[in-house]
py3Dmol code that shows the C-alpha trace and the ligand (Angstrom):
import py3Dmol

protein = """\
ATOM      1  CA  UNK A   1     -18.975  -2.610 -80.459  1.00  0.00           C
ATOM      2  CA  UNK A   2     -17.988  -5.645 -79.753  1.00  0.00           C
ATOM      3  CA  UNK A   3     -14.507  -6.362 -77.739  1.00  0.00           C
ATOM      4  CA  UNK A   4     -13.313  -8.699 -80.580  1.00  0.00           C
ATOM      5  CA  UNK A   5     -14.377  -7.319 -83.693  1.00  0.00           C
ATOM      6  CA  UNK A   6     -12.741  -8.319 -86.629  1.00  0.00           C
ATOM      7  CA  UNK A   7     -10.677  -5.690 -88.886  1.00  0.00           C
ATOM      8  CA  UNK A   8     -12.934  -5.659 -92.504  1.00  0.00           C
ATOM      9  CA  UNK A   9     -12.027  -3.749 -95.372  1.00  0.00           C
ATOM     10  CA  UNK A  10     -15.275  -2.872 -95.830  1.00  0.00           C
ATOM     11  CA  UNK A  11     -15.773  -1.202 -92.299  1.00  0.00           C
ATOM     12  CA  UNK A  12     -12.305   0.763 -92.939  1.00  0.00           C
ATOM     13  CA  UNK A  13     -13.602   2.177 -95.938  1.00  0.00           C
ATOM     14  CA  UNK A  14     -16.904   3.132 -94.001  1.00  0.00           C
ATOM     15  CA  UNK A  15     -15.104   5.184 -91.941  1.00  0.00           C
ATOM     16  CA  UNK A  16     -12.458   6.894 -95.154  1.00  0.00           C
ATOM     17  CA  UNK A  17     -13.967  10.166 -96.782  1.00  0.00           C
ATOM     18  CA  UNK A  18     -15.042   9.405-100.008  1.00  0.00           C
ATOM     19  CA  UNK A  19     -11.647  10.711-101.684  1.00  0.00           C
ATOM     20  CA  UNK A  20      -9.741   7.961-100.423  1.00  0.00           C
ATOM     21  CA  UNK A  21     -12.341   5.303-101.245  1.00  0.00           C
ATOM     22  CA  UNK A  22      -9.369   4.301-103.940  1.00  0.00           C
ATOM     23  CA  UNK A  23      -7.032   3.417-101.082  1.00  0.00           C
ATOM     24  CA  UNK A  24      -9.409   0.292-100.331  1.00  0.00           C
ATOM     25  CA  UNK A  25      -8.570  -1.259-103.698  1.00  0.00           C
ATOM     26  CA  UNK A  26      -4.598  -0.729-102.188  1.00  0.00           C
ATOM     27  CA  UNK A  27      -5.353  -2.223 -98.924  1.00  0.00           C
ATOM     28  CA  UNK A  28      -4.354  -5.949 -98.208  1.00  0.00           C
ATOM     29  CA  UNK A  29      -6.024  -7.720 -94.827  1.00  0.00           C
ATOM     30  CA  UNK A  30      -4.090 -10.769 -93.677  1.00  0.00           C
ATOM     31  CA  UNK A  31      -5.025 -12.750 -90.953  1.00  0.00           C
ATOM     32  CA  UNK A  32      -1.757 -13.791 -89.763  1.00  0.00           C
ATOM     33  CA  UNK A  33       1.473 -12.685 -91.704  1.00  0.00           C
ATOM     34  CA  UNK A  34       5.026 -13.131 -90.445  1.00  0.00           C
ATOM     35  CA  UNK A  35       5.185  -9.252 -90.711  1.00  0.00           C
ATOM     36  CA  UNK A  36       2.973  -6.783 -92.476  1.00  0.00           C
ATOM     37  CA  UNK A  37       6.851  -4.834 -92.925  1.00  0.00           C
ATOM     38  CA  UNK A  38       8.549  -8.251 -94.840  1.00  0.00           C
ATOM     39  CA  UNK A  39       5.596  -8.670 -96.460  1.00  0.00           C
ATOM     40  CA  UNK A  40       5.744  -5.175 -98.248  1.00  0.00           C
ATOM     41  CA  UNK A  41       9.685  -5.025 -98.275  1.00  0.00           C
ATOM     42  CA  UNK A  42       9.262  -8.753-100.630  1.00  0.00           C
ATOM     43  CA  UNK A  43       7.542  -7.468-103.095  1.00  0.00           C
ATOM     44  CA  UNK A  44       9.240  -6.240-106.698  1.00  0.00           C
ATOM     45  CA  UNK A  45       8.869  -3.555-108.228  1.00  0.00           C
ATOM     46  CA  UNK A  46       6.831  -4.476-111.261  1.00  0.00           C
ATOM     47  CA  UNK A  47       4.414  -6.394-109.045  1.00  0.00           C
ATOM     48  CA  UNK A  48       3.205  -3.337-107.480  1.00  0.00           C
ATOM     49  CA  UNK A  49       1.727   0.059-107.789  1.00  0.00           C
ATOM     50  CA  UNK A  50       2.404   2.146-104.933  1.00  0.00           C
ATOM     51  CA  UNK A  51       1.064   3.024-102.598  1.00  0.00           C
ATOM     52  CA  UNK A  52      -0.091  -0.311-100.715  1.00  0.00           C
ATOM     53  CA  UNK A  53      -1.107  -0.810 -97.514  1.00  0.00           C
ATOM     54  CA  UNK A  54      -0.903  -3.675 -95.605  1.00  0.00           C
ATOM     55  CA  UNK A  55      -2.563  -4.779 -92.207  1.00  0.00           C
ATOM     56  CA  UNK A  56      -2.166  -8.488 -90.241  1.00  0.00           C
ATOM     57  CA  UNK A  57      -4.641  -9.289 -87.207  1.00  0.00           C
ATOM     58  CA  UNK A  58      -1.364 -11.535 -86.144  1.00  0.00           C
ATOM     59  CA  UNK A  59       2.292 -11.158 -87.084  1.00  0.00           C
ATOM     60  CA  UNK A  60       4.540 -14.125 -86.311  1.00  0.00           C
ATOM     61  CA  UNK A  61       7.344 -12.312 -86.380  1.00  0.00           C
ATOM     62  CA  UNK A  62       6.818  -8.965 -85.766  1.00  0.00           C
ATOM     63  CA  UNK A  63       9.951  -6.443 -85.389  1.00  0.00           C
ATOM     64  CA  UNK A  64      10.586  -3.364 -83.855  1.00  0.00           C
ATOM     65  CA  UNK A  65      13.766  -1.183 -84.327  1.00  0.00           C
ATOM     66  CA  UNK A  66      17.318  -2.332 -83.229  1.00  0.00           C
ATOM     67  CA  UNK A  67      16.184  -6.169 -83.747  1.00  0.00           C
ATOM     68  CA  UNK A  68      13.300  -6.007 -81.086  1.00  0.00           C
ATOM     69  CA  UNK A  69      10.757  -7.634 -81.424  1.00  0.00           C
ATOM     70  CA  UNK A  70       7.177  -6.763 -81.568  1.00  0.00           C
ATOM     71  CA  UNK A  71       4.709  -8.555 -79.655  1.00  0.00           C
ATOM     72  CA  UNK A  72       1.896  -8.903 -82.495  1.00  0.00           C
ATOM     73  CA  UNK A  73      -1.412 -11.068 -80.946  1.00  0.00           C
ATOM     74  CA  UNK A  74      -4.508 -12.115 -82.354  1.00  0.00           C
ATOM     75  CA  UNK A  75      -7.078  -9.351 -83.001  1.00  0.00           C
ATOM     76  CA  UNK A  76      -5.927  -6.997 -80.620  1.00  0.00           C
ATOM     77  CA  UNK A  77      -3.921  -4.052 -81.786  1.00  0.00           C
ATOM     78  CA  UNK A  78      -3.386  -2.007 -85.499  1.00  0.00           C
ATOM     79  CA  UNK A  79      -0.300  -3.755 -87.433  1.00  0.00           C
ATOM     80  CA  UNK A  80       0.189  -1.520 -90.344  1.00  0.00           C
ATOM     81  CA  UNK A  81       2.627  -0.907 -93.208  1.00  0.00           C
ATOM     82  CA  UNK A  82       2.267   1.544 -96.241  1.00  0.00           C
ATOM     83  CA  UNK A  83       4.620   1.468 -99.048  1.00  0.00           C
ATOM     84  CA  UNK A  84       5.289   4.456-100.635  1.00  0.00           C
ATOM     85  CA  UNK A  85       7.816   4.667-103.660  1.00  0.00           C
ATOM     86  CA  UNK A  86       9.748   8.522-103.460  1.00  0.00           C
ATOM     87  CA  UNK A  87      12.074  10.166-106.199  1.00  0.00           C
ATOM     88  CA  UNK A  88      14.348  11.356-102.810  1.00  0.00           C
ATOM     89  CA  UNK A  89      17.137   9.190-102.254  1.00  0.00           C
ATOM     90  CA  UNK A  90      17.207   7.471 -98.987  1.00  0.00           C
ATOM     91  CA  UNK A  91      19.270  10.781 -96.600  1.00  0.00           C
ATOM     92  CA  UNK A  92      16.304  12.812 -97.472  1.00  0.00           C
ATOM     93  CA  UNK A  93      13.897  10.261 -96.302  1.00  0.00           C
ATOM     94  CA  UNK A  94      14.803   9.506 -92.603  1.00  0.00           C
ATOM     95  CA  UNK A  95      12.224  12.584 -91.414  1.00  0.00           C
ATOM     96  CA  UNK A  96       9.298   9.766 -92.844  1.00  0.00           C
ATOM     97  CA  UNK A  97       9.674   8.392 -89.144  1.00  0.00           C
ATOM     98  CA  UNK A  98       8.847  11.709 -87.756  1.00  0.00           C
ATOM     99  CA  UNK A  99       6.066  12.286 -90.088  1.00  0.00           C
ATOM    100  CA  UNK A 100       4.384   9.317 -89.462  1.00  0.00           C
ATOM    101  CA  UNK A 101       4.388   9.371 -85.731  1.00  0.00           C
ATOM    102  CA  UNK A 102       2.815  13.057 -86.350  1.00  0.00           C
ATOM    103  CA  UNK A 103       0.193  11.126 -88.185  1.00  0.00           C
ATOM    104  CA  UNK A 104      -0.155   8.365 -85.411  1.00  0.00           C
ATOM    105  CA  UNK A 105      -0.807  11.369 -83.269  1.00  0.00           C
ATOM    106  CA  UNK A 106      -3.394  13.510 -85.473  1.00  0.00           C
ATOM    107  CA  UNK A 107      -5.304   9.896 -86.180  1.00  0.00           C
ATOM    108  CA  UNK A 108      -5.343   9.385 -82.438  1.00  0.00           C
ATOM    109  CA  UNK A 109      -6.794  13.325 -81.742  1.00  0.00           C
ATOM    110  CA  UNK A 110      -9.080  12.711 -84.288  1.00  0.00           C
ATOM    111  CA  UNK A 111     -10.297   9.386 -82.380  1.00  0.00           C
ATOM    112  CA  UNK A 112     -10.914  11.285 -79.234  1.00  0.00           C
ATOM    113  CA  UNK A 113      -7.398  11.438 -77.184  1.00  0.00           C
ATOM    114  CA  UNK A 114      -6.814  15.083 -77.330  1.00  0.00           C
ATOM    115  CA  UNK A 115      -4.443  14.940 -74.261  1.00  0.00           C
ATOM    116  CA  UNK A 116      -1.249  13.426 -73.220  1.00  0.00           C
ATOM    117  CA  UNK A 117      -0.354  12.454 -76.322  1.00  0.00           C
ATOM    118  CA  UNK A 118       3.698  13.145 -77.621  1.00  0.00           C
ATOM    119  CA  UNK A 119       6.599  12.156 -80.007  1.00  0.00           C
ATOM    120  CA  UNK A 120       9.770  10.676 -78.203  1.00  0.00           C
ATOM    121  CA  UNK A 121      12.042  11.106 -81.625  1.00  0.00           C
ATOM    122  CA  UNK A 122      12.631  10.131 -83.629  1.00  0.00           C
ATOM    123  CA  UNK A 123       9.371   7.802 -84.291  1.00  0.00           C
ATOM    124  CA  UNK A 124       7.700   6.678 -80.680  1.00  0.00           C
ATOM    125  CA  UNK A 125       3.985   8.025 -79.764  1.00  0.00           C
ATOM    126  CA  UNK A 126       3.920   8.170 -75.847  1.00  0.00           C
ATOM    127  CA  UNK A 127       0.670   8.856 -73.525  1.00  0.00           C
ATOM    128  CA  UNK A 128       2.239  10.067 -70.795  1.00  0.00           C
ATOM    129  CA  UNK A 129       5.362   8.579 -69.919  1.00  0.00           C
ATOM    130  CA  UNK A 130       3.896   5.025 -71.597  1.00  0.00           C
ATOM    131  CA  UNK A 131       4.781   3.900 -75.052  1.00  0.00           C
ATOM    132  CA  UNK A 132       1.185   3.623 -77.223  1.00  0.00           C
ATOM    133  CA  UNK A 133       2.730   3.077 -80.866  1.00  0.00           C
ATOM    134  CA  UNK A 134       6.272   2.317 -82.303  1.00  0.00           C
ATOM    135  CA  UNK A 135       6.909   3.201 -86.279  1.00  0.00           C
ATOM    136  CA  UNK A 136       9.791   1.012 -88.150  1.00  0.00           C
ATOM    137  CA  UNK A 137      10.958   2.254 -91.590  1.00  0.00           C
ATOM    138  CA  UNK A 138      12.881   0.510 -93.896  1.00  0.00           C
ATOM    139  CA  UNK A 139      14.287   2.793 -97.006  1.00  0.00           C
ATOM    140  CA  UNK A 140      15.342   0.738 -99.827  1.00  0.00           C
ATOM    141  CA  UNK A 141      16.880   2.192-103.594  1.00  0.00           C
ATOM    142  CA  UNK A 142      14.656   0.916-106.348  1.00  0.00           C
ATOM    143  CA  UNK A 143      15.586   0.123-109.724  1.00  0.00           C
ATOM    144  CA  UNK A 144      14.346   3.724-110.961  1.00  0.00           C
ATOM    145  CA  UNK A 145      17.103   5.406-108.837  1.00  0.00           C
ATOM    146  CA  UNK A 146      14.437   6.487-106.101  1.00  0.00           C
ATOM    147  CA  UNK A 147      13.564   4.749-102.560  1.00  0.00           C
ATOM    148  CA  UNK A 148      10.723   2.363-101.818  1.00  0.00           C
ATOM    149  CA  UNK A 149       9.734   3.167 -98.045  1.00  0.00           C
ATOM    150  CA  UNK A 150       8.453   1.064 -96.059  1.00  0.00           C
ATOM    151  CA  UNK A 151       6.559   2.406 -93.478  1.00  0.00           C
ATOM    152  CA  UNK A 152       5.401   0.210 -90.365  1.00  0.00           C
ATOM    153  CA  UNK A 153       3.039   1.129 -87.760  1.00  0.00           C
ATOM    154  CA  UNK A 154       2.288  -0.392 -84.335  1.00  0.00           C
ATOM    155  CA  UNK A 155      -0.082   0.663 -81.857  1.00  0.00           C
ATOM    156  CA  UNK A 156      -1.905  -0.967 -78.855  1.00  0.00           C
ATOM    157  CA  UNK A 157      -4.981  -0.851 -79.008  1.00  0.00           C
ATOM    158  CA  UNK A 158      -6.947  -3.740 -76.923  1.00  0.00           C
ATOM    159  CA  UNK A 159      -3.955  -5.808 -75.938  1.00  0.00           C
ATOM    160  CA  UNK A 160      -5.045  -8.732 -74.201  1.00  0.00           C
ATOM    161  CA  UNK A 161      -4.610  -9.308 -70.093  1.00  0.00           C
ATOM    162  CA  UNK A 162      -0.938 -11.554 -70.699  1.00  0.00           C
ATOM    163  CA  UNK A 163       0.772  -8.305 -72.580  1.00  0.00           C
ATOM    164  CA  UNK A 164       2.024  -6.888 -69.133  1.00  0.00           C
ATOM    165  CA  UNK A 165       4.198  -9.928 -68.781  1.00  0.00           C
ATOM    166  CA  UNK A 166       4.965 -10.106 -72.407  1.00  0.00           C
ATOM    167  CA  UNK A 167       6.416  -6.362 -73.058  1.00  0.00           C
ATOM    168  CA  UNK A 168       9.155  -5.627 -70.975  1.00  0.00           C
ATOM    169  CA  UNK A 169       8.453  -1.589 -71.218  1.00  0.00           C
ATOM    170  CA  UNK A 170       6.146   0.904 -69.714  1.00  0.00           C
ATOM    171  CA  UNK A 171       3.403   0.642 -72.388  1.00  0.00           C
ATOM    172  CA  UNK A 172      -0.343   1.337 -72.843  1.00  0.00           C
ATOM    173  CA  UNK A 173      -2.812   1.162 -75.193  1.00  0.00           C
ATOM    174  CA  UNK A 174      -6.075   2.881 -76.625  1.00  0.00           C
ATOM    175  CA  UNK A 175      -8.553   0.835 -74.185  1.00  0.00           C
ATOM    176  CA  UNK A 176      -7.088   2.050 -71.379  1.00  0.00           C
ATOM    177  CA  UNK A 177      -6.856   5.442 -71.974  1.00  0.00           C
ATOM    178  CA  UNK A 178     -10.837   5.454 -73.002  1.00  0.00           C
ATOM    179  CA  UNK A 179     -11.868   2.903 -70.501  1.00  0.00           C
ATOM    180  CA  UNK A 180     -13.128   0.477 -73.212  1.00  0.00           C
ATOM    181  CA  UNK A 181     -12.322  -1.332 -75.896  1.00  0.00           C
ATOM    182  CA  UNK A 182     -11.676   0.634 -78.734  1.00  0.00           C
ATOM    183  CA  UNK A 183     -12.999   0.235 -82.311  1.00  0.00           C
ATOM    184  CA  UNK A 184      -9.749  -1.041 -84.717  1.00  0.00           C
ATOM    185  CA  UNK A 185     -11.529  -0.667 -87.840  1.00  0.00           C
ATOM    186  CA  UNK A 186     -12.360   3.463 -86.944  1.00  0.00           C
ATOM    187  CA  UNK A 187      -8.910   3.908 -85.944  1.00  0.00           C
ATOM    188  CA  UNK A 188      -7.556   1.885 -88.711  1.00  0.00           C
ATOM    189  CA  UNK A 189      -9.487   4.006 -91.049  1.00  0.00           C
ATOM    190  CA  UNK A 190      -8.359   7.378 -89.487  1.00  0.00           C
ATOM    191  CA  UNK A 191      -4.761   6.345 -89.591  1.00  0.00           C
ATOM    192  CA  UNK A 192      -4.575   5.339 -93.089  1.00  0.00           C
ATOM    193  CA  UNK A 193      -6.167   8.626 -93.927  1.00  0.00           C
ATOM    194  CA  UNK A 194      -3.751  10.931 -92.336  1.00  0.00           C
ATOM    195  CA  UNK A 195      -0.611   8.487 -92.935  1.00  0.00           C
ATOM    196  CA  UNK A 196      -1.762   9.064 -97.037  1.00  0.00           C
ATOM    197  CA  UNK A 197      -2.243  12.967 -96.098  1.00  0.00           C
ATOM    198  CA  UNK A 198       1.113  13.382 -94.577  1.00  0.00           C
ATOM    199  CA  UNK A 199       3.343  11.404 -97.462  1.00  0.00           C
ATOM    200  CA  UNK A 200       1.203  13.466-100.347  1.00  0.00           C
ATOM    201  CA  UNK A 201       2.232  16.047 -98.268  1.00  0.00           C
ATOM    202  CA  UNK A 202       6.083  15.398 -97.598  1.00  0.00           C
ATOM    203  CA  UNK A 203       6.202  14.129-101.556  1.00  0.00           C
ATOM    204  CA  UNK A 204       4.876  17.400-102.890  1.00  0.00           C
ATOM    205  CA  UNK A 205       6.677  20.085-100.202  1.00  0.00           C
ATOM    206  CA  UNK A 206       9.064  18.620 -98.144  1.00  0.00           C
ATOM    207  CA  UNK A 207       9.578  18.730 -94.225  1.00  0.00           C
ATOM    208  CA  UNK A 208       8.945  22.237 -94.099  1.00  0.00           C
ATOM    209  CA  UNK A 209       4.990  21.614 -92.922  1.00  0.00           C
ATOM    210  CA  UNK A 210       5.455  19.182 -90.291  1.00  0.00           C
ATOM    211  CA  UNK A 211       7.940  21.529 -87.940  1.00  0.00           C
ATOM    212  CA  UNK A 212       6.012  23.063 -86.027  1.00  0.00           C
ATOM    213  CA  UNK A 213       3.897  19.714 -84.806  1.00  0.00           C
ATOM    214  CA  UNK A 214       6.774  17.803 -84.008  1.00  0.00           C
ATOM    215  CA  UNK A 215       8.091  20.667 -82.056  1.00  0.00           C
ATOM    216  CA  UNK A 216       4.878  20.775 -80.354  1.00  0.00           C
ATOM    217  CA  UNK A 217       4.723  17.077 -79.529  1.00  0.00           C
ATOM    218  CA  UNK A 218       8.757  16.621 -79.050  1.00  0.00           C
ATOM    219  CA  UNK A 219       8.527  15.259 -74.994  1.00  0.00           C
ATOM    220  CA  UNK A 220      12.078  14.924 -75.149  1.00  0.00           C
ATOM    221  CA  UNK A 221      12.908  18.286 -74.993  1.00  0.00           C
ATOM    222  CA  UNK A 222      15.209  19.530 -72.328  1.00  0.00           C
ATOM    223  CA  UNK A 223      15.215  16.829 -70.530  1.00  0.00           C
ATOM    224  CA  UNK A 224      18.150  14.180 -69.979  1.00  0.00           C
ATOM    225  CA  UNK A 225      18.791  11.740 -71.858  1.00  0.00           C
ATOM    226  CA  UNK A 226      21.141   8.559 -73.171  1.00  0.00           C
ATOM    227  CA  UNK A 227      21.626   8.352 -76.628  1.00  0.00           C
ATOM    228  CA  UNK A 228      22.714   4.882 -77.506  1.00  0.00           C
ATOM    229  CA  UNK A 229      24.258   3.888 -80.584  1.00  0.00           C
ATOM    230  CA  UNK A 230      25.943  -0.026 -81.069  1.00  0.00           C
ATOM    231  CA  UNK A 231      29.437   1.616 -79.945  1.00  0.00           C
ATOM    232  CA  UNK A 232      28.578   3.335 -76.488  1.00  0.00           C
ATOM    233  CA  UNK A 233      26.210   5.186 -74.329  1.00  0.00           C
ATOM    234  CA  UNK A 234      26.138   9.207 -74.242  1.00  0.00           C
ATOM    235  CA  UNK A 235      24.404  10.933 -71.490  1.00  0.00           C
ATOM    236  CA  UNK A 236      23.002  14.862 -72.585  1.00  0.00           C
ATOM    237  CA  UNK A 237      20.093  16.679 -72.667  1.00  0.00           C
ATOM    238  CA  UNK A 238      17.871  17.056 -75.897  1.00  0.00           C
ATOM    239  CA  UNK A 239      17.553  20.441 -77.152  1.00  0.00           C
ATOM    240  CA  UNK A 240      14.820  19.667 -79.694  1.00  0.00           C
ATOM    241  CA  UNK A 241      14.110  18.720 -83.133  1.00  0.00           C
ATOM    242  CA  UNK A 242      16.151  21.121 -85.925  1.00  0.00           C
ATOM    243  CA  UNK A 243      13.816  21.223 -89.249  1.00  0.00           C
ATOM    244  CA  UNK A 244      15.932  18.725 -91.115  1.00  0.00           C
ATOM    245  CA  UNK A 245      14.368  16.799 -88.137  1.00  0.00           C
ATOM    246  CA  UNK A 246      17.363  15.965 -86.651  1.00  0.00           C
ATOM    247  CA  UNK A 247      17.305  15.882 -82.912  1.00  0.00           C
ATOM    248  CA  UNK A 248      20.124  18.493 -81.142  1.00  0.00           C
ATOM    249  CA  UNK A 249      22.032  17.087 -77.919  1.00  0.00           C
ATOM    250  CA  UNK A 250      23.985  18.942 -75.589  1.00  0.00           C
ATOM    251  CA  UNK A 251      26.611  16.853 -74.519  1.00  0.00           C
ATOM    252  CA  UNK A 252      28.851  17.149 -71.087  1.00  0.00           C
ATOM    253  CA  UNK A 253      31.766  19.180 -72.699  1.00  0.00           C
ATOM    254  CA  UNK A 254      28.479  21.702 -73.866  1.00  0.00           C
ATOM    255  CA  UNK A 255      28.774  20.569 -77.532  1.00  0.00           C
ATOM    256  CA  UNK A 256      25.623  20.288 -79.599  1.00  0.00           C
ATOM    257  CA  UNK A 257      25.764  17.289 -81.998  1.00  0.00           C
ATOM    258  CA  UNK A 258      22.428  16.877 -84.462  1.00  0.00           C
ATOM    259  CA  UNK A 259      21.648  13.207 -84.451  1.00  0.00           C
ATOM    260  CA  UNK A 260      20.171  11.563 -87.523  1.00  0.00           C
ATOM    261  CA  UNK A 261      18.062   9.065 -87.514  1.00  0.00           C
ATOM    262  CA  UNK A 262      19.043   5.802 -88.216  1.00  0.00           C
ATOM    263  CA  UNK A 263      20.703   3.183 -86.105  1.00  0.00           C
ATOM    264  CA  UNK A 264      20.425   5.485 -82.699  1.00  0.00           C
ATOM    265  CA  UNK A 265      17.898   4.975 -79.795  1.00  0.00           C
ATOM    266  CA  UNK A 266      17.011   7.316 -77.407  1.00  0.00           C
ATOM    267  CA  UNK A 267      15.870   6.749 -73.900  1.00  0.00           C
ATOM    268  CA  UNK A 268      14.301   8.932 -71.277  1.00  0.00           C
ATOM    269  CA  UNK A 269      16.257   8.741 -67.631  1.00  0.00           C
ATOM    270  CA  UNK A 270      13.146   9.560 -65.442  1.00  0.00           C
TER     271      UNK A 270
END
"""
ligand_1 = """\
16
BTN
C 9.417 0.129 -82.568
O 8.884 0.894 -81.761
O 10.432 -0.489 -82.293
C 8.772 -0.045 -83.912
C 7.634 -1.013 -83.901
C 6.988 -1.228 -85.260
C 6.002 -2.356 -85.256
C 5.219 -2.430 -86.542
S 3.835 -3.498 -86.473
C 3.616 -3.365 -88.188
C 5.003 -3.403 -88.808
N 5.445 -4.776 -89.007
C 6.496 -5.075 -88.244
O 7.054 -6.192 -88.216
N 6.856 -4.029 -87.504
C 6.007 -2.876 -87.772
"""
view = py3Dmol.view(width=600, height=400)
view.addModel(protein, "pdb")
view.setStyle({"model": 0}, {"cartoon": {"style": "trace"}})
view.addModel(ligand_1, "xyz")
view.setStyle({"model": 1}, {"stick": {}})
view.zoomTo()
view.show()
């Protein structure tokens, strides 16, 4: 495979089991789009039948959470967003993050990378102690009194040399761990499928089946950590994920609080 290859709809669907050939038809390749996540979130209701994936080879302005932004260049990484229209109203919805990363995780086993591989909550995929894949999702009411969720996936995959001065974090991505350059259009493929798997999932039974993996994957666990919201700093340790998938803190005065998801960030001290 070539280092460069271009995503192709027609490779993704190569590599799609036959049962979600009909996904193709929902799948929109851009070559450069501001964001693959405005690009969804712009689009009304009656223009669209949901579910709809989007993917860019280049975002201009690609975001992360709390207004970061998302370094998005040419033909190098998976930028991916799925809209998904729910009955829930948005509270229910915030486990989506979760979910996702769980699929970012399973698509990434399924590529090969069996090891290593965990869920800083409520939506980061580390390899090791290095950030591979960010999710940012956007909950919106629709007209029909449900939520349109907007799903948006980022993951490194064969970031060019200039990224280690460009991302300020400890980061990695797919080539690195494998020692070549990885195929997009494969993992592409294998994300879609298990991001469609896990919604169908969540839509028809809730939470309740995604627990146990993002109990399995939490690297958080016990370990210290700041929770930062936009009013102040708390330093506690993380006592796991609760099944409303909620992360538990233990706080200096030995309270536990259960953090939502939402507007809070979460960083590891060591
Ligand atoms: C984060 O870790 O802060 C979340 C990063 C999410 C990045 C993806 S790339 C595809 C989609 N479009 C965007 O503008 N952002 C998300």
């Amino acid at each position: 495979m070539h280092n460069n290859e271009k995503l192709s709809i027609a490779k993704i669907k190569h590599y799609l089991p036959k049962t979600y050939h009909k996904y193709s038809k929902k799948l929109l390749l851009f070559n450069q789009v501001n964001s693959t996540n405005d690009f969804l979130l712009g689009l009304t209701e009656d223009s669209i039948s949901a579910p709809i994936i989007c993917l860019a080879e280049k975002q201009t302005s690609g975001r992360g959470r709390l207004a970061r932004i998302w370094y998005s260049p040419r033909r190098s990484n998976i930028y991916l967003s799925i809209l998904w229209n729910f009955s829930h109203s948005p509270e229910v919805l915030s486990a989506l993050s979760l979910i996702s990363a769980i699929a970012v995780i399973q698509a990434l086993q399924k590529f090969g990378i069996k090891k290593h591989l965990g869920l800083k909550w409520p939506n980061d995929v580390f390899y090791q102690q290095q950030k591979l894949a960010g999710i940012l999702l956007e909950l919106k009411s629709n007209q029909y009194h449900g939520t349109k969720a907007i799903i948006g996936v980022g993951l490194n995959v064969n970031m060019p040399k200039i990224a280690a001065k460009k991302i300020p974090q400890n980061w990695i991505d797919v080539k690195k761990i494998i020692n070549k350059p990885a195929d997009r259009n494969k993992l592409a493929a294998y994300l879609i499928q298990q991001l469609i798997k896990n919604l169908a999932t969540f839509e028809k039974s809730g939470s309740a089946h995604f627990i146990k993996s993002w109990q399995q994957f939490d690297i958080t666990k016990n370990q210290p950590v700041i929770l930062i919201t936009t009013k102040q700093k708390t330093f506690a340790t993380s006592c796991g994920i609760d099944p409303f998938g909620r992360l538990l803190i233990k706080t200096k005065n030995a309270e536990i609080q259960k953090i939502s998801s939402g507007e809070i960030s979460l960083q590891i001290t060591s």
